[in-house]
C-alpha positions in Angstrom: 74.8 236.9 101.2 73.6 232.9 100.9 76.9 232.3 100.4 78.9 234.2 103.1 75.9 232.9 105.3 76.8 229.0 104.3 80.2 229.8 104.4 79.9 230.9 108.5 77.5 227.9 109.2 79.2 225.2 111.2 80.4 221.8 109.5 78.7 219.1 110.2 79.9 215.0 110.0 76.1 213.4 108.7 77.4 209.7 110.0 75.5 206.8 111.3 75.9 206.0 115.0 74.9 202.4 115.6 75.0 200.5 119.6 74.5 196.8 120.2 71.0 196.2 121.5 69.5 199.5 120.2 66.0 199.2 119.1 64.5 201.8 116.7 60.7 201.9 116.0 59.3 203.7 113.1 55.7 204.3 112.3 54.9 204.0 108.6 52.2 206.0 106.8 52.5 205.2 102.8 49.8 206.0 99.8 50.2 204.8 96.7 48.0 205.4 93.1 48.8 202.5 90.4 47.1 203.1 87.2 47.6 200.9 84.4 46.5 201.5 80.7 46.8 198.6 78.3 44.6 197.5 75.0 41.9 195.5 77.6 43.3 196.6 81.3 42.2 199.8 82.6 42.6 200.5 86.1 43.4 202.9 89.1 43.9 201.6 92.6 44.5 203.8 95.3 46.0 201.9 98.2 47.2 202.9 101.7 49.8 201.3 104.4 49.7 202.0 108.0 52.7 199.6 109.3 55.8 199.9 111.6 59.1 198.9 111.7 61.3 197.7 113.9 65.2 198.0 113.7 67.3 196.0 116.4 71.2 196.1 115.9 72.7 192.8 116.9 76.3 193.6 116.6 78.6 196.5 115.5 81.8 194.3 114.9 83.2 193.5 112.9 80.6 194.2 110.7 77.4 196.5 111.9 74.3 193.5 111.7 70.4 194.9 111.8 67.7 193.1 111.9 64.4 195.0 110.3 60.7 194.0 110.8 58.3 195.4 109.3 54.6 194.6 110.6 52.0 195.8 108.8 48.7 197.0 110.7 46.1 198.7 107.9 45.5 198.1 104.9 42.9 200.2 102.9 42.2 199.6 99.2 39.9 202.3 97.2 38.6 203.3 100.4 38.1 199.7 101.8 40.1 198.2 104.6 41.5 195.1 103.4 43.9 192.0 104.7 47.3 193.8 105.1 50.3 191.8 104.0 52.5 189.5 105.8 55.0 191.0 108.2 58.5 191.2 106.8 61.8 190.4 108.5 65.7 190.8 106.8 68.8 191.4 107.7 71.0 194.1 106.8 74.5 194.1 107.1 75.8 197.9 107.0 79.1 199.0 106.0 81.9 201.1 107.9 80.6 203.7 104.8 76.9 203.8 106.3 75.9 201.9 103.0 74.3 199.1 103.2 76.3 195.8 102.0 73.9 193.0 101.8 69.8 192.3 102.8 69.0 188.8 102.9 65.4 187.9 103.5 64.7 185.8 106.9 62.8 182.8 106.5 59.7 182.8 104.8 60.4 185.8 103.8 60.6 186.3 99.6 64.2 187.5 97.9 63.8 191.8 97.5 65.1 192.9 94.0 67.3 196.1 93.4 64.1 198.5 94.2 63.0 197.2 97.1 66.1 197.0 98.8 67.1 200.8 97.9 63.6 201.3 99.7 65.2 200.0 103.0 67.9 202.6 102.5 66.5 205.8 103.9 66.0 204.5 107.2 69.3 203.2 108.0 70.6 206.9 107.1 70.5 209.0 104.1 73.4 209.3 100.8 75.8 210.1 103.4 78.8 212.4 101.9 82.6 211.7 102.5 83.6 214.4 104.6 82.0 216.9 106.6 79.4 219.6 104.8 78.0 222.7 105.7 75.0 223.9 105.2 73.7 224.1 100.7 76.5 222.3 100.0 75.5 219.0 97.6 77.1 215.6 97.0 75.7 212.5 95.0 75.9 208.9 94.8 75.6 206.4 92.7 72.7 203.8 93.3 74.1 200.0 91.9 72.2 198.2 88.8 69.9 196.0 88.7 70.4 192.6 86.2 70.0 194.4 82.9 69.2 198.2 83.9 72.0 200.9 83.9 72.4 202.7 87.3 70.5 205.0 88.7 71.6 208.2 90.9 70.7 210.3 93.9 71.7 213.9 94.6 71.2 215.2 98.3 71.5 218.9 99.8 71.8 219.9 103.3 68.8 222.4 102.9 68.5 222.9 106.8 69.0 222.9 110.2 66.5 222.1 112.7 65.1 220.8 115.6 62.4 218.1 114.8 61.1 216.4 117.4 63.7 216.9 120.1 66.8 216.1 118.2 69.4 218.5 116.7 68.7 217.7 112.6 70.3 218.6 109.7 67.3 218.6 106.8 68.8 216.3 103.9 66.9 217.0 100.9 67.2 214.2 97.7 66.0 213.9 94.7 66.6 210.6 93.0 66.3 208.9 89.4 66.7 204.7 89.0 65.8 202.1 86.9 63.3 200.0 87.8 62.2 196.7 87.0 59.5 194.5 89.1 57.4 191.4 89.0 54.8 192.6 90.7 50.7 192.3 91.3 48.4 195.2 90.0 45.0 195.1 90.0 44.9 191.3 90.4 46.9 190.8 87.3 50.5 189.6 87.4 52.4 192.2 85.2 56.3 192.4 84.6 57.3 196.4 84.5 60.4 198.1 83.6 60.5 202.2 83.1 62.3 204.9 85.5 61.4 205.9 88.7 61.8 209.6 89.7 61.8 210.2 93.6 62.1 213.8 96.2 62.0 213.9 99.9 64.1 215.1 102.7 65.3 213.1 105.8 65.8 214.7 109.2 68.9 213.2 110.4 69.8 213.7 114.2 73.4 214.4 113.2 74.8 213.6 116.9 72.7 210.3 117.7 73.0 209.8 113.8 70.2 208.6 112.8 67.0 209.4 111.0 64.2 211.2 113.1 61.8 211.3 110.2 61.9 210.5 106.3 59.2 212.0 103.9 59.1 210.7 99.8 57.1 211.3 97.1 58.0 209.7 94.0 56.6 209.0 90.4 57.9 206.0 88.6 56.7 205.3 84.8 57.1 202.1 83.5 56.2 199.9 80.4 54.8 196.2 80.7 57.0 193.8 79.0 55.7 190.5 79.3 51.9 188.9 79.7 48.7 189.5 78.4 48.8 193.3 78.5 51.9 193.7 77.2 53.0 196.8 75.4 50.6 199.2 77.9 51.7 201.2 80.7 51.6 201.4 84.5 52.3 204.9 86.2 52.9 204.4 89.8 52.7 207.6 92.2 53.7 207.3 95.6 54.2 209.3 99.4 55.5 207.7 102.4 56.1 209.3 105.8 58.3 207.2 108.4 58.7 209.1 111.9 61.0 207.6 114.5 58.9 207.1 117.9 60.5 205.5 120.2 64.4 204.6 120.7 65.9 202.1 123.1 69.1 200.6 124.7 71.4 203.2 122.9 74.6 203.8 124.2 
């Protein structure tokens, strides 16, 4: 019966839709737990990001050019409210595929490795299949290398249809495994981490403005610390992150 019933659901074409001058705003809710284990560093932090971000497309030819800002406004940290971080601003240059092509940081902003840019991903659009698909039906994608890690991959379903807040949405569910290596700040300490990074969530894409309406992740990565003084520990990183579009302007 599933299957007669997918088989009788309508096909649907999940594609981005960009127009010149549209502005999206997002509003970013995002919790992370870092705990790190190592022969004299033992630590959880809790943290959480309250921050929005702004999408403005500057051009759709030849090549589809989006600026993205994203201005933090909360930060808490183990239940305190802390400094948040600087705004960030790049550019992403999207190709006629929906994937993105390149991100280059604006000015004064710091160069984004593999991870962080696949972070930008989901709300530009989610893995977007080939063709159309109807409703169960499941495609992957690859997700490119970082300098000395092997590729990672991301499976998506179209679980659902729905209507989430006002818009006609197929439900994209994903599940998604990559490498992951950072230089990164826990705890105060600077720590170099490599390890795997397992990831599930579900984007509501508004199939006929194509675009995301809202994007929810939760994602575990594991990863061992390779180089400084607490080298040969580990740091388990769990995460959720909530983006809902709220307000969309100058669209065609």
């Amino acid at each position: 019966m599933l299957g007669l019933a997918a088989c009788a659901a309508p096909e649907l074409r999940l594609s981005s839709r960009f127009s010149a001058g549209e502005v999206r705003l997002y509003r970013v809710i995002a919790d992370a737990e870092v705990t790190i284990s190592a022969a004299d560093l033992t630590s959880t932090e809790r943290t959480r990001l309250e921050a929005t971000t702004r999408v403005v497309v500057e051009q759709v030819t030849p090549t589809t050019t989006l600026t993205m800002t994203i201005t933090p406004v909360t930060l808490t940290r183990d239940g305190k409210q802390v400094d948040p971080p600087p705004e960030q601003k790049v550019v992403i240059e999207v190709g006629s595929d929906g994937q993105i092509d390149r991100v280059t940081p604006a000015e004064g902003t710091g160069e984004l490795d593999a991870a962080q840019v696949e972070d930008l991903v989901p709300l530009i659009g989610p893995p977007l299949p080939a063709g159309r698909v109807r409703l169960a039906e499941r495609w992957t994608r690859p997700i490119p290398a970082a300098s000395g890690t092997s590729a990672g991959v991301q499976e998506a379903r179209l679980a659902a249809l729905k209507v989430v807040n006002g818009y006609d949405c197929g439900i994209v569910a994903i599940s998604t495994r990559r490498p992951v290596v950072r230089e990164r700040e826990v705890a105060g300490t600077a720590l170099r981490l490599e390890g795997v990074e397992y990831a599930a969530g579900e984007i509501a894409f508004a199939f006929r403005e194509g675009l995301p309406v809202t994007v929810r992740s939760n994602g575990e990565a594991r990863l061992a610390i390779s180089g400084g003084p607490a080298a040969g520990g580990g740091v388990v990183i769990r995460s959720n992150s909530v983006l809902t579009l709220i307000r969309r302007t100058g669209a065609a």
